[in-house]
VOZA-440693 format. One record per residue (C-alpha): x, y, z; residue number from 0; chain. Coordinates in Angstrom, 2 decimals, padded with zeros to 5 digits, always signed. Each point is the difference from the previous one (the first is absolute). Layout:
N
NUPA | xx | yy | zz | num | cadena
NUPA | X | Y | Z | NUM | A
...
This chain:
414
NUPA | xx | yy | zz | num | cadena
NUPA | +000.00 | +000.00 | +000.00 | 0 | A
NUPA | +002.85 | +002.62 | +001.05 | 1 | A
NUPA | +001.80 | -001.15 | -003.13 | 2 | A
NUPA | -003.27 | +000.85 | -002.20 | 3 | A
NUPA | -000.88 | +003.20 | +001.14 | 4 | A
NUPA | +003.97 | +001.11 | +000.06 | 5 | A
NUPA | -000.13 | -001.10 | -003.72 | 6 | A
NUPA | -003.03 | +001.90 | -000.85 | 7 | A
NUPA | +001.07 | +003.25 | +001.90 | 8 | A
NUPA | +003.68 | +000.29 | -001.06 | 9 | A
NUPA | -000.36 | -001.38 | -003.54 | 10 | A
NUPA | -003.46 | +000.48 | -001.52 | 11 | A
NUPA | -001.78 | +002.67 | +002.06 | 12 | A
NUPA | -000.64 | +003.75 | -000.80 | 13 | A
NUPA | +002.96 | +000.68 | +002.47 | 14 | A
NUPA | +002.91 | -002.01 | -001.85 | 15 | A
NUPA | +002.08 | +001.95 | -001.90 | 16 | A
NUPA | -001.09 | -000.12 | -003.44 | 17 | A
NUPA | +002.80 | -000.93 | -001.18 | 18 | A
NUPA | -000.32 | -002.94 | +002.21 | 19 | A
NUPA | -002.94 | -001.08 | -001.06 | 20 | A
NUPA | +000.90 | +000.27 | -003.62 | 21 | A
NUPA | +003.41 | -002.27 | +000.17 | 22 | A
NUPA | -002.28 | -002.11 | +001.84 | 23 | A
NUPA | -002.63 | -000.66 | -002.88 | 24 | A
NUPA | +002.87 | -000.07 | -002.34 | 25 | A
NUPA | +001.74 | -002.97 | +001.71 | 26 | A
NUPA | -003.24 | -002.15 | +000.30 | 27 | A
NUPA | -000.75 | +000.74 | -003.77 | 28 | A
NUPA | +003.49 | -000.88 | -001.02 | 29 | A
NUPA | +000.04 | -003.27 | +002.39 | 30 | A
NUPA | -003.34 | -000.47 | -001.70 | 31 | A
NUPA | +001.01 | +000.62 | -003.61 | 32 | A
NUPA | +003.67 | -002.16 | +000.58 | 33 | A
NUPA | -001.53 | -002.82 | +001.71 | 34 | A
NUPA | -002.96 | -000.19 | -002.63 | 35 | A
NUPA | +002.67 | -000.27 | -002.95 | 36 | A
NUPA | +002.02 | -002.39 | +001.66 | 37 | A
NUPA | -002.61 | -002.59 | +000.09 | 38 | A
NUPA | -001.88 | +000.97 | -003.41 | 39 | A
NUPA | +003.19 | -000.41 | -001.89 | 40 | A
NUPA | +001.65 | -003.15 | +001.64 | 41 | A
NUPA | -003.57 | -001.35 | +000.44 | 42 | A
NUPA | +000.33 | +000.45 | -004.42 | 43 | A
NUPA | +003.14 | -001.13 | +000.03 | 44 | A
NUPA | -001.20 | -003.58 | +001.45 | 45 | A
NUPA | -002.80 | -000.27 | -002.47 | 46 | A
NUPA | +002.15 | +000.90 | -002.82 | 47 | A
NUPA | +002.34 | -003.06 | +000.91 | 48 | A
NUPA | -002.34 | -001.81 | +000.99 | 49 | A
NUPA | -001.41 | +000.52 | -004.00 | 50 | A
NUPA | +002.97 | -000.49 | -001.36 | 51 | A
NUPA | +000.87 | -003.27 | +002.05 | 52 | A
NUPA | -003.39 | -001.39 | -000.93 | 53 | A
NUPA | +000.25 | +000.70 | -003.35 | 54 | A
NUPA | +003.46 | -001.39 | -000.29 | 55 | A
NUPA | -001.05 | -003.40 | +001.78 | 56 | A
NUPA | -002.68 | -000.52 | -002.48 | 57 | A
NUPA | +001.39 | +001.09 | -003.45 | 58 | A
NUPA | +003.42 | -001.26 | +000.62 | 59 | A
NUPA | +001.15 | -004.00 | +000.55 | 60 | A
NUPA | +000.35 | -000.86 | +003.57 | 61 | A
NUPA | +003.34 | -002.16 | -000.46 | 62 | A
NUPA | +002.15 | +000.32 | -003.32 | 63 | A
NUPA | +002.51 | -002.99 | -000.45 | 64 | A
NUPA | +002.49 | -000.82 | -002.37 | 65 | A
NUPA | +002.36 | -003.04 | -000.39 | 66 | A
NUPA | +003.38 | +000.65 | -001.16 | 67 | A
NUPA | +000.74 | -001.51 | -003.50 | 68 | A
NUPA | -003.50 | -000.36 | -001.34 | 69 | A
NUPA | -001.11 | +002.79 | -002.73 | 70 | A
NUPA | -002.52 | -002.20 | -001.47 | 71 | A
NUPA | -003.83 | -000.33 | +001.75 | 72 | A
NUPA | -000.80 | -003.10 | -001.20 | 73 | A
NUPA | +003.12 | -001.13 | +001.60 | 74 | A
NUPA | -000.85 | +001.37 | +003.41 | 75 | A
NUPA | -003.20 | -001.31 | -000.08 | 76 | A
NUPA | +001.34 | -003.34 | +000.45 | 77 | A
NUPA | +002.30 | +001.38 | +002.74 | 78 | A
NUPA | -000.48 | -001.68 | +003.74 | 79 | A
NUPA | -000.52 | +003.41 | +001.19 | 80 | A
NUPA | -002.83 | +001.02 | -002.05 | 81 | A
NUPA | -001.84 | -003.13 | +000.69 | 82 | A
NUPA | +000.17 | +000.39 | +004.03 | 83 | A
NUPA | -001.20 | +003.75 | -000.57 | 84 | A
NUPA | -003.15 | -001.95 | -002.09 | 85 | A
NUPA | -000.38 | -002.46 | +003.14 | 86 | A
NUPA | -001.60 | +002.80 | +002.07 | 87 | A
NUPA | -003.85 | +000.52 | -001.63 | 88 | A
NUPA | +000.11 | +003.53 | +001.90 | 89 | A
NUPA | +002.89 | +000.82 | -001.75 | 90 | A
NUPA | +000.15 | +001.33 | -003.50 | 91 | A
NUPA | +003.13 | -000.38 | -002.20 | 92 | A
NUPA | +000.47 | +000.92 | -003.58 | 93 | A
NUPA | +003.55 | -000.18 | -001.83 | 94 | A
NUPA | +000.16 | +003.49 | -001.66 | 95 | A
NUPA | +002.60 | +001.34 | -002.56 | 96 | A
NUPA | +001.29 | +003.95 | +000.22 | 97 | A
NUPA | +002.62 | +001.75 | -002.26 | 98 | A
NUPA | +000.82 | +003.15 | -001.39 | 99 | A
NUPA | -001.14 | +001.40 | -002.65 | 100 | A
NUPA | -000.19 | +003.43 | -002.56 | 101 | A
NUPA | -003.33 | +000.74 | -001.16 | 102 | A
NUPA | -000.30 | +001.81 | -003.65 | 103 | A
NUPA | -003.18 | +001.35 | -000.89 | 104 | A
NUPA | -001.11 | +000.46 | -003.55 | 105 | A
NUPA | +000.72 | +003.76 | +000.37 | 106 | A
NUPA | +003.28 | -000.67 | +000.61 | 107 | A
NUPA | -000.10 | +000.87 | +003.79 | 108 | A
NUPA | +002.23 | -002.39 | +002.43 | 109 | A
NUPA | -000.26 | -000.79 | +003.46 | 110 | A
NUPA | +001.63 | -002.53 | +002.58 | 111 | A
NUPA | -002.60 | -002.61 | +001.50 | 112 | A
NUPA | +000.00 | -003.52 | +002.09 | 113 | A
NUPA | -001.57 | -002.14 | -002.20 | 114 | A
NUPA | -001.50 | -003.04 | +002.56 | 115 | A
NUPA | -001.52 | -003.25 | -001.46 | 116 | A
NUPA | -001.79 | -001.74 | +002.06 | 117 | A
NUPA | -003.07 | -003.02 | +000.05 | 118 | A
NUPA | -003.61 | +000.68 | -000.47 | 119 | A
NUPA | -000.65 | -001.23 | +003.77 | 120 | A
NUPA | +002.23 | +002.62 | +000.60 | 121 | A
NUPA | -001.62 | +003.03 | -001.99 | 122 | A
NUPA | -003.07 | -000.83 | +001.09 | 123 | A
NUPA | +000.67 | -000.17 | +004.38 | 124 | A
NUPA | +001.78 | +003.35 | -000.74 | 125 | A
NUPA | -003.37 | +001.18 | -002.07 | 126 | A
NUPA | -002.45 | -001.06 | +003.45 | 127 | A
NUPA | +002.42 | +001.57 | +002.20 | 128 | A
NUPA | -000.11 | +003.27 | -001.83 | 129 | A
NUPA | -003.78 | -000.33 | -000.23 | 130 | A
NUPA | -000.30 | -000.87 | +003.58 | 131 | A
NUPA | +002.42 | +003.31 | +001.03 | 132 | A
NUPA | -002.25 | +002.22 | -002.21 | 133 | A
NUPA | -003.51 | -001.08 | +001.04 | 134 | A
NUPA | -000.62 | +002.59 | +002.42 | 135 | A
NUPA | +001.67 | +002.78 | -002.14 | 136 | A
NUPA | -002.42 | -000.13 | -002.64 | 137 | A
NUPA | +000.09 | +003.78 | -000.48 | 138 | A
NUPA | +003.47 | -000.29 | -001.58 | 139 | A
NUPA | +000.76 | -000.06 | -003.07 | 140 | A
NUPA | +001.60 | -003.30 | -000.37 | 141 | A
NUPA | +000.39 | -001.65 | -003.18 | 142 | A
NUPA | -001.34 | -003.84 | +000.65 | 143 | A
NUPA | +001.53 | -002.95 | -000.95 | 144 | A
NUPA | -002.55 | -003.20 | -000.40 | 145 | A
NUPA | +001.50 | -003.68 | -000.13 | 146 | A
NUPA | -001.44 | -000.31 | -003.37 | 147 | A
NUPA | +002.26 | +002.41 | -001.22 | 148 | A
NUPA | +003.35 | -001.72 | +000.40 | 149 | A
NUPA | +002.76 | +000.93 | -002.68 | 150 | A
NUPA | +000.70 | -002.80 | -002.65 | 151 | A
NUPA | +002.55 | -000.75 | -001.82 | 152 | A
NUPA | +001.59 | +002.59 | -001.97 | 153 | A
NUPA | -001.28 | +002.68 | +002.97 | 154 | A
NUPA | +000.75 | +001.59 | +003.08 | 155 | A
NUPA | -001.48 | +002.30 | +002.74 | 156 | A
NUPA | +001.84 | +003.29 | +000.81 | 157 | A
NUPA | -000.61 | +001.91 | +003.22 | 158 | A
NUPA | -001.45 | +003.71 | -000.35 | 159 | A
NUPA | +002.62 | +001.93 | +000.68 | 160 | A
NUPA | +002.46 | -002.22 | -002.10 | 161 | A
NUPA | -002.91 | +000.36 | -002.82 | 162 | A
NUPA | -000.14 | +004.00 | +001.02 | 163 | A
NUPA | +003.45 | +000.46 | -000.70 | 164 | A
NUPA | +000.08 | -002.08 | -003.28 | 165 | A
NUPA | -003.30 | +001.46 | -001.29 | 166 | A
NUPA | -001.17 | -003.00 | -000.72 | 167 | A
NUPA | -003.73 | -001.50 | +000.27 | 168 | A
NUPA | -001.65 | -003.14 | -000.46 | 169 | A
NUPA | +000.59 | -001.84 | -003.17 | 170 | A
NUPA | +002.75 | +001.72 | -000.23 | 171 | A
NUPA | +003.37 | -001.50 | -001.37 | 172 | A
NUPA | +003.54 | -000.01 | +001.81 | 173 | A
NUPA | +003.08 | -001.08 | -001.32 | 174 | A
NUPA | +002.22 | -002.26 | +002.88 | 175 | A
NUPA | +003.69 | -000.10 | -000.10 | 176 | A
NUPA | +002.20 | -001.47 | +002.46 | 177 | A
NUPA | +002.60 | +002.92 | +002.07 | 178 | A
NUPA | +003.34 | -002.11 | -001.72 | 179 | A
NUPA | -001.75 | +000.37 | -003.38 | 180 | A
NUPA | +001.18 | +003.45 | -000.35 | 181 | A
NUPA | +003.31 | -000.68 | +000.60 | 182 | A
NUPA | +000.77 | -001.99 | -003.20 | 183 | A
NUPA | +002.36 | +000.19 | -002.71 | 184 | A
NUPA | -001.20 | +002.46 | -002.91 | 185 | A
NUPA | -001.80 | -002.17 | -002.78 | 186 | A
NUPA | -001.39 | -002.57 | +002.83 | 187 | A
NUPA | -003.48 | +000.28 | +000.72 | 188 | A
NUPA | -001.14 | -000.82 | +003.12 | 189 | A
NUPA | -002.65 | -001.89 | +001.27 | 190 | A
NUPA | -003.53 | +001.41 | +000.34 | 191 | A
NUPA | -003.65 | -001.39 | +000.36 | 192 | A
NUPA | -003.09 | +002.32 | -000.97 | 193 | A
NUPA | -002.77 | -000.04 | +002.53 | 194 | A
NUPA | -003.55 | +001.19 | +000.67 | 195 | A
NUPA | -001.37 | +001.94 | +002.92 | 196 | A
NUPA | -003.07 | -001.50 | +000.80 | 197 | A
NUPA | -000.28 | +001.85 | +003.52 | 198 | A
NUPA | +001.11 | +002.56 | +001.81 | 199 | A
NUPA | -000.39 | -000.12 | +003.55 | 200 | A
NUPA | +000.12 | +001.97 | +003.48 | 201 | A
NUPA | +001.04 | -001.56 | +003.08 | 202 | A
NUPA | +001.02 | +003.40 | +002.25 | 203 | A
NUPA | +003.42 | -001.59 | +000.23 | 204 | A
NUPA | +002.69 | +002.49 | -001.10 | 205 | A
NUPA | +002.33 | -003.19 | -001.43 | 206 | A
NUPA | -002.39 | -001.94 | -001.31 | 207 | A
NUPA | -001.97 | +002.73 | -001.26 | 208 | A
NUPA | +003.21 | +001.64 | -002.02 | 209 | A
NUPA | +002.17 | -002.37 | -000.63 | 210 | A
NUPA | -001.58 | -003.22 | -000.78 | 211 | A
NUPA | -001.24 | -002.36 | -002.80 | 212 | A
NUPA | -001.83 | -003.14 | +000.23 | 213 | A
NUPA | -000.12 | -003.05 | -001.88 | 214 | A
NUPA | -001.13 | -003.36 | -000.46 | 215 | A
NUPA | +003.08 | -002.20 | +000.81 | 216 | A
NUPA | +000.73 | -002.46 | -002.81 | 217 | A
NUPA | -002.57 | +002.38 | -002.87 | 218 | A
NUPA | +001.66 | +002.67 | -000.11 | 219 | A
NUPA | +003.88 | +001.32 | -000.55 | 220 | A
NUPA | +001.17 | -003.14 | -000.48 | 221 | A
NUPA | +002.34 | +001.24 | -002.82 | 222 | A
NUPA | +002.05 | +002.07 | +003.29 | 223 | A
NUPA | +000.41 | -003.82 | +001.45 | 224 | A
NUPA | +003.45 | +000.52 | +000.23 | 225 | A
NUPA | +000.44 | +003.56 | +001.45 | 226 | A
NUPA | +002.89 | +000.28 | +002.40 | 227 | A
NUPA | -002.41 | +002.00 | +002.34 | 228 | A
NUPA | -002.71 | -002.56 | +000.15 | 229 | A
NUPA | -000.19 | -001.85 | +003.38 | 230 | A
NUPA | -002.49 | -002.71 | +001.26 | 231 | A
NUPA | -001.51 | -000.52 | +003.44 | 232 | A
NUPA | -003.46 | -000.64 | +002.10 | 233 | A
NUPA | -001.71 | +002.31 | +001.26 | 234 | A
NUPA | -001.88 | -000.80 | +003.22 | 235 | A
NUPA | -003.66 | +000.90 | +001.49 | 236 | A
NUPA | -000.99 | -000.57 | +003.61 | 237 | A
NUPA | -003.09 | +000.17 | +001.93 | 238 | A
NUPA | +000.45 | +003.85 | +001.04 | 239 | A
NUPA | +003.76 | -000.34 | -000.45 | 240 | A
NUPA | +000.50 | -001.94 | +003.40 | 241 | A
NUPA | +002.86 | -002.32 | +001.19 | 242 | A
NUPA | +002.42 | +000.99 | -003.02 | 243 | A
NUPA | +002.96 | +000.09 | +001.87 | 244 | A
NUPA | -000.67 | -003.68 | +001.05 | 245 | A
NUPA | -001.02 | -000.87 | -003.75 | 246 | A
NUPA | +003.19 | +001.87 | -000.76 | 247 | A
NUPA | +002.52 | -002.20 | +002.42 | 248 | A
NUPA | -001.76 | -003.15 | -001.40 | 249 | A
NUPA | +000.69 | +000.99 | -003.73 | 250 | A
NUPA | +003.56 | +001.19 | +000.50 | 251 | A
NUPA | +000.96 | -003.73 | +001.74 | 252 | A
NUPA | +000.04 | -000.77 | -003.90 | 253 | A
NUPA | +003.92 | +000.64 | -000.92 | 254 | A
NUPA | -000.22 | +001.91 | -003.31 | 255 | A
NUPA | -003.58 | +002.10 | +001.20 | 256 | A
NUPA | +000.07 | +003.96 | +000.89 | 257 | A
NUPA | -003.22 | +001.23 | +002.08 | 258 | A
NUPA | -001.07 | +003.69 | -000.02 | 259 | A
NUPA | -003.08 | +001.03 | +001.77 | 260 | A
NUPA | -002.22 | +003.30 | -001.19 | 261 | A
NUPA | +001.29 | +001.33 | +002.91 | 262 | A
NUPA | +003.53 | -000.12 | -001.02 | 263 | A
NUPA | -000.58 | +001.10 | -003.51 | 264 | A
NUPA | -001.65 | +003.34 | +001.57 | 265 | A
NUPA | +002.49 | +000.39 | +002.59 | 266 | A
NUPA | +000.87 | +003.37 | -001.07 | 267 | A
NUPA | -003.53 | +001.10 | -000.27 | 268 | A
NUPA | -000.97 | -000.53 | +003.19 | 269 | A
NUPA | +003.54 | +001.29 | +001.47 | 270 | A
NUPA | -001.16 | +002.87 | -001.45 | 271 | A
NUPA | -003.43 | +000.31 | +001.08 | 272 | A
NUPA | +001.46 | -000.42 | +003.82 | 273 | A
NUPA | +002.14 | +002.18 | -000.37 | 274 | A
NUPA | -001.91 | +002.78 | -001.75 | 275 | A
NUPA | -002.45 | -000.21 | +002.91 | 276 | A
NUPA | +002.23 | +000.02 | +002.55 | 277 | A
NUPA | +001.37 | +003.59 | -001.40 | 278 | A
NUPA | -003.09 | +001.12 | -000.25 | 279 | A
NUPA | -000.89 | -000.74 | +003.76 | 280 | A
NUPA | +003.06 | +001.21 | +001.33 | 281 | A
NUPA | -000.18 | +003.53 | -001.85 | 282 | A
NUPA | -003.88 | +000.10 | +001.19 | 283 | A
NUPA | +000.94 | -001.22 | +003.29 | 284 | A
NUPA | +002.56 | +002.59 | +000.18 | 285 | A
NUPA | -003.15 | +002.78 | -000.65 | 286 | A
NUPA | -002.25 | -001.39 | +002.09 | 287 | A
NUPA | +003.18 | +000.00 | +002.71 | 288 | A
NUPA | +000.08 | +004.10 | -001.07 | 289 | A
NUPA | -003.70 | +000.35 | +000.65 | 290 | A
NUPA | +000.67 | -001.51 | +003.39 | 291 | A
NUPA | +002.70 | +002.72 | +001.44 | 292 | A
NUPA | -002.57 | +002.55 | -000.85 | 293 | A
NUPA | -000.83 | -000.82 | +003.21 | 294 | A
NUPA | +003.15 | +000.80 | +001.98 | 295 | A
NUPA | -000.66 | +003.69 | -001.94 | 296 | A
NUPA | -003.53 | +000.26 | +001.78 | 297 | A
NUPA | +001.14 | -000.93 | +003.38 | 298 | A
NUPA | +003.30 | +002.18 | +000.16 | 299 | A
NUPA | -002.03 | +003.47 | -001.06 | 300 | A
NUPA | -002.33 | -001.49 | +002.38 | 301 | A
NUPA | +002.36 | -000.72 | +003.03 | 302 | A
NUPA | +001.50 | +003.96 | -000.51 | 303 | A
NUPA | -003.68 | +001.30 | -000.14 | 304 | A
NUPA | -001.27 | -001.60 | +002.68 | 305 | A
NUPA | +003.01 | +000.33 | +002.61 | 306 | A
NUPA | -002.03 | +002.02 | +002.49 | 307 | A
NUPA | -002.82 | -002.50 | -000.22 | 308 | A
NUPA | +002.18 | -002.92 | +000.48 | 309 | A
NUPA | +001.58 | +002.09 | +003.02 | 310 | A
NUPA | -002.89 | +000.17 | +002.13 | 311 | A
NUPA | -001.28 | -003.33 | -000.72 | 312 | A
NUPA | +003.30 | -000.99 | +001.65 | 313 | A
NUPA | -000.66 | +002.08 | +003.34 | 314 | A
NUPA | -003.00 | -001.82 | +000.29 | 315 | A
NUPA | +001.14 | -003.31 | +000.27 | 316 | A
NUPA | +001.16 | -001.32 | -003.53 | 317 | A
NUPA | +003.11 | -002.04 | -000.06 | 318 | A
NUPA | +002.39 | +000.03 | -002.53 | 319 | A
NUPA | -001.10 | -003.34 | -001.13 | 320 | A
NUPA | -003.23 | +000.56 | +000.04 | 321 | A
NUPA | +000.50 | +003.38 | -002.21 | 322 | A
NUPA | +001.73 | -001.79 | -002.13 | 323 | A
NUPA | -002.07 | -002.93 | -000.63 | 324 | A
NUPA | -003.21 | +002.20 | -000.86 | 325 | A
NUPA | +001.91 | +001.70 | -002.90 | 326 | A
NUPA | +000.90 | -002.95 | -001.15 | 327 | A
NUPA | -003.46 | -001.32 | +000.47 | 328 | A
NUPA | -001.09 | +003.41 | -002.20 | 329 | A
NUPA | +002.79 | -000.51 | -002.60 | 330 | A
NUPA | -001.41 | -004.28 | -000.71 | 331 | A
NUPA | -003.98 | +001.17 | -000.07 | 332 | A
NUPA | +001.25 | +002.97 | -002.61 | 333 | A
NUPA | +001.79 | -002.67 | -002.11 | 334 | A
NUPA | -002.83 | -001.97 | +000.25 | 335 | A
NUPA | -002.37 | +002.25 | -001.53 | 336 | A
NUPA | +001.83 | -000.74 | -003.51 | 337 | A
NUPA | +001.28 | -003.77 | +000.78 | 338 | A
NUPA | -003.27 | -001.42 | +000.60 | 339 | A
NUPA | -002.07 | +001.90 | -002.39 | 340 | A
NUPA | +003.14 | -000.69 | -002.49 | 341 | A
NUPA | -000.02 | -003.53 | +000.61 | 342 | A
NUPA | -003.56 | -000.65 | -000.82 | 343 | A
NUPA | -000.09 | +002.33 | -002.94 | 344 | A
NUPA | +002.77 | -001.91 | -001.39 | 345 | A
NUPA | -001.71 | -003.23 | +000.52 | 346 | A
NUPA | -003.28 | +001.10 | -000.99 | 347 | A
NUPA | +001.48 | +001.30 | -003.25 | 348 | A
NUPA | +002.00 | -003.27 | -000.70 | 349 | A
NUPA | -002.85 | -002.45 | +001.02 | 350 | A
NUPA | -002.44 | +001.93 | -002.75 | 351 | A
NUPA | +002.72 | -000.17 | -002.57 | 352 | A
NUPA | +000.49 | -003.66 | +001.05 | 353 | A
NUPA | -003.47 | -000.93 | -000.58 | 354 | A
NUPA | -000.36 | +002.49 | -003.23 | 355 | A
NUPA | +003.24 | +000.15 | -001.83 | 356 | A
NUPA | +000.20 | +002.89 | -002.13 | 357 | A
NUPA | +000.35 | -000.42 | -003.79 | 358 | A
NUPA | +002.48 | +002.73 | -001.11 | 359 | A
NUPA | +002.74 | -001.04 | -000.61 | 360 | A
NUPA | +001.12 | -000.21 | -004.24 | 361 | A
NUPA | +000.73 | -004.10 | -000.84 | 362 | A
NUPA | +003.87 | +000.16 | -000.08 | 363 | A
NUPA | +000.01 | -000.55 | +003.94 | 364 | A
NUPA | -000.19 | -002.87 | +001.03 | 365 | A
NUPA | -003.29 | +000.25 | +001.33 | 366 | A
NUPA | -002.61 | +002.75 | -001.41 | 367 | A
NUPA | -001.63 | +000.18 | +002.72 | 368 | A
NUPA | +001.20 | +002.23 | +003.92 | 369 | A
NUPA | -000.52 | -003.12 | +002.57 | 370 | A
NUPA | +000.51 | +000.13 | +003.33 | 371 | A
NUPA | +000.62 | -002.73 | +002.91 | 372 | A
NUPA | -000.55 | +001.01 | +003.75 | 373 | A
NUPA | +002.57 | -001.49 | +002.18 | 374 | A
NUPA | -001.41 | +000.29 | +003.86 | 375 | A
NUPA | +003.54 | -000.73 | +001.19 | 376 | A
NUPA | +001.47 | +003.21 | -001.36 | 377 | A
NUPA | -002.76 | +002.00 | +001.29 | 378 | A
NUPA | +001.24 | -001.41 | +003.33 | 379 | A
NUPA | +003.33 | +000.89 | -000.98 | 380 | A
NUPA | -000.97 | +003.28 | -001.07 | 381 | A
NUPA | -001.80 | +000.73 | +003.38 | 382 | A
NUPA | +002.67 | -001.33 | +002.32 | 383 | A
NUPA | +003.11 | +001.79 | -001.51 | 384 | A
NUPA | -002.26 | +003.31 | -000.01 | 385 | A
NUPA | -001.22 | -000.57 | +003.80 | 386 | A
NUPA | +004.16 | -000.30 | +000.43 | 387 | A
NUPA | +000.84 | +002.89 | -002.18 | 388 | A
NUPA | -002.78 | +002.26 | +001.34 | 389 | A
NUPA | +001.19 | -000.99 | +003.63 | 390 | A
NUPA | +003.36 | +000.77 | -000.48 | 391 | A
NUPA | -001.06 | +003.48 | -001.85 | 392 | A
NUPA | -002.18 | +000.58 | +003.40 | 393 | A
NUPA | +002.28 | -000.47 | +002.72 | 394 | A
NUPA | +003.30 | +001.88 | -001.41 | 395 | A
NUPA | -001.41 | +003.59 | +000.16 | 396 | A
NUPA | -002.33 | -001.01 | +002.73 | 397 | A
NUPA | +002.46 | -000.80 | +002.72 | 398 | A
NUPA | +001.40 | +003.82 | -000.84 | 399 | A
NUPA | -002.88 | +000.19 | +003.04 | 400 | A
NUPA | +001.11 | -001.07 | +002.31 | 401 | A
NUPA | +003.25 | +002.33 | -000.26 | 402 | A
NUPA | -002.22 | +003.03 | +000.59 | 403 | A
NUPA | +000.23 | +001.30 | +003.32 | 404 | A
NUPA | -003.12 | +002.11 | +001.32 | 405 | A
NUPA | +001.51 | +002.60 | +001.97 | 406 | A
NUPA | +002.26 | +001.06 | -002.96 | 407 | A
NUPA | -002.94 | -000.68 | -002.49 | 408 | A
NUPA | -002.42 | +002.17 | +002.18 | 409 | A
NUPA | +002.07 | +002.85 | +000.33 | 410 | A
NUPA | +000.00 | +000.40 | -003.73 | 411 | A
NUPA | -002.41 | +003.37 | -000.85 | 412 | A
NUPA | -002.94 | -001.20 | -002.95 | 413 | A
């Protein structure tokens, strides 16, 4: 009670200085404001990578394996390894086929690609799992890709941005030479295969998206057979992408077979994701932590205002510790003002954006849409660091108190 009414009389009344009361209101806005964008944008930051993982995990094989010496898939399907990946029924393993590649178009324009052939089984899980991702984003503009409308022989499927930069469209034709073919001797020609684009398609994955070209293994570019960049391997589906390091151990007990997780393939990805929003906290934390020493300003002009005040509260009976403790008391209920109301603006904000992403975002992110993905231990975080901070900003210019002594303080003329 003595705390409340010294709050309201020396900080917010008619009688506190004005400018007082005005660094007051400005330190519980900018706690407010600092705390508020802490949350929103971290709160973002989890739904983004949260996008991208999930994204990632569906579009991209769980497990990619190779065995040394093989560079022919009929060859490694008769390998031991691919047969105890088929053992599993959960499982689902494909041998695939990737190389590089130099797309020509008819204009004349040229552009680097991955050119990946894989099985029909294949195409098609990868065609449910993008249908499956984009069912509740029916707004976008997404250009569909139906089972019915796997490539043949003689064609191929581009992404959008790959078909963007090539100016290409459907029906299209693209000339396919291998990299080494442009390193011949003058005179030589090198070897090429003509194909058809019979879809382009849009998965909201920057690589796959930009850089890479689907096939029918064993239909199409069969005349690049013998690139030097064309490598063989399985690709590997889980349920949900679960127990792959275990999968992985039991594949690499095989002598000649190398193991590489999605999670090792986007390593650097998701290095990069930590660390971008660990930055991003720090810098935030480090305004939010400049919001908080507002306080210390309000509390020093108010300790050399109210000297005479403090005085005679002293010659009637207040201890030292006492005085000291109710300024502090006054300094945590001002920083409260803007922590709490902070900390559930923030939330508030990032639970509606949570439940209704917002769609503005152009398609070369990785996701079009703002997401967000309310974590209640950082809120914790958030309100136990700021009870510490706020505490800390308190006590330091209120135990200046308990240093004024009331017969010197008294004697001083208004």
């Amino acid at each position: 009670m003595l705390v409340r009414d010294f709050f309201s009389h020396f900080i917010f009344s008619k009688r506190a200085g004005a400018l007082v009361k005005r660094l007051a209101w400005l330190s519980v806005g900018a706690i407010a404001l600092s705390v508020t964008a802490f949350l929103v944008v971290l709160f973002v930051m989890n739904g983004m990578n949260a996008s991208i993982h999930k994204r990632i995990l569906a579009l991209e094989p769980h497990l990619y394996v190779t065995v040394n010496g093989v560079n022919r898939g009929s060859t490694l399907e008769l390998h031991p390894v691919f047969q105890r990946l088929k053992e599993n029924p959960l499982n689902k393993a494909y041998v695939y086929e990737t190389q590089d590649v130099i797309l020509r178009t008819m204009d004349g324009q040229f552009h680097g690609a991955i050119a990946r052939g894989v099985s029909a089984e294949s195409l098609k899980f990868m065609v449910e799992q993008i249908h499956q991702m984009e069912e509740k984003k029916r707004h976008d503009n997404v250009q569909f890709w139906r089972p019915e409308e796997l490539p043949g022989k003689g064609e191929v499927v581009v992404g959008v941005d790959l078909a963007r930069s090539l100016g290409v469209f459907e029906g299209d034709f693209l000339t396919v030479v291998p990299p080494e073919g442009l390193l011949l001797p003058p005179g030589e020609s090198p070897k090429f295969e003509k194909v058809r684009v019979s879809k382009i398609i849009s998965t909201n994955l920057a690589d796959l998206d930009s850089q890479f070209v689907f096939y029918q293994r064993n239909m199409t570019l069969n005349t690049l057979a013998g690139a030097a960049s064309r490598k063989v391997g399985i690709e590997v589906w889980t349920p949900e992408g679960k127990n792959l390091n275990d999968l992985k151990k039991e594949v690499e007990k095989f002598s000649d077979v190398i193991a590489e997780t999605w999670m090792d393939r986007n390593s650097v990805l998701f290095f990069a994701l930590r660390l971008e929003k660990i930055i991003i906290g720090v810098f935030l934390g480090l305004a939010g932590l400049i919001a908080a020493s507002s306080i210390l300003s309000v509390l020093a002009l108010l300790m050399s205002q109210k000297k005479r005040d403090i005085a005679i509260l002293k010659t009637l009976g207040l201890s030292n510790q006492r005085t000291v403790k109710i300024f502090t008391q006054m300094g945590m209920m001002l920083a409260a003002f803007g922590l709490i109301p902070g900390l559930v603006l923030g939330t508030g904000i990032s639970y509606y954006i949570e439940k209704n992403p917002v769609n503005i975002l152009p398609d070369i992110y990785y996701d079009s849409q703002i997401p967000a993905l309310v974590d209640p231990w950082l809120i914790w975080g958030v309100l136990i660091v700021g009870f510490f901070v706020c505490l800390g900003g308190a006590w330091y210019p209120a135990r200046t108190s308990s240093e004024i002594e009331p017969a010197q303080a008294l004697r001083i003329k208004n």
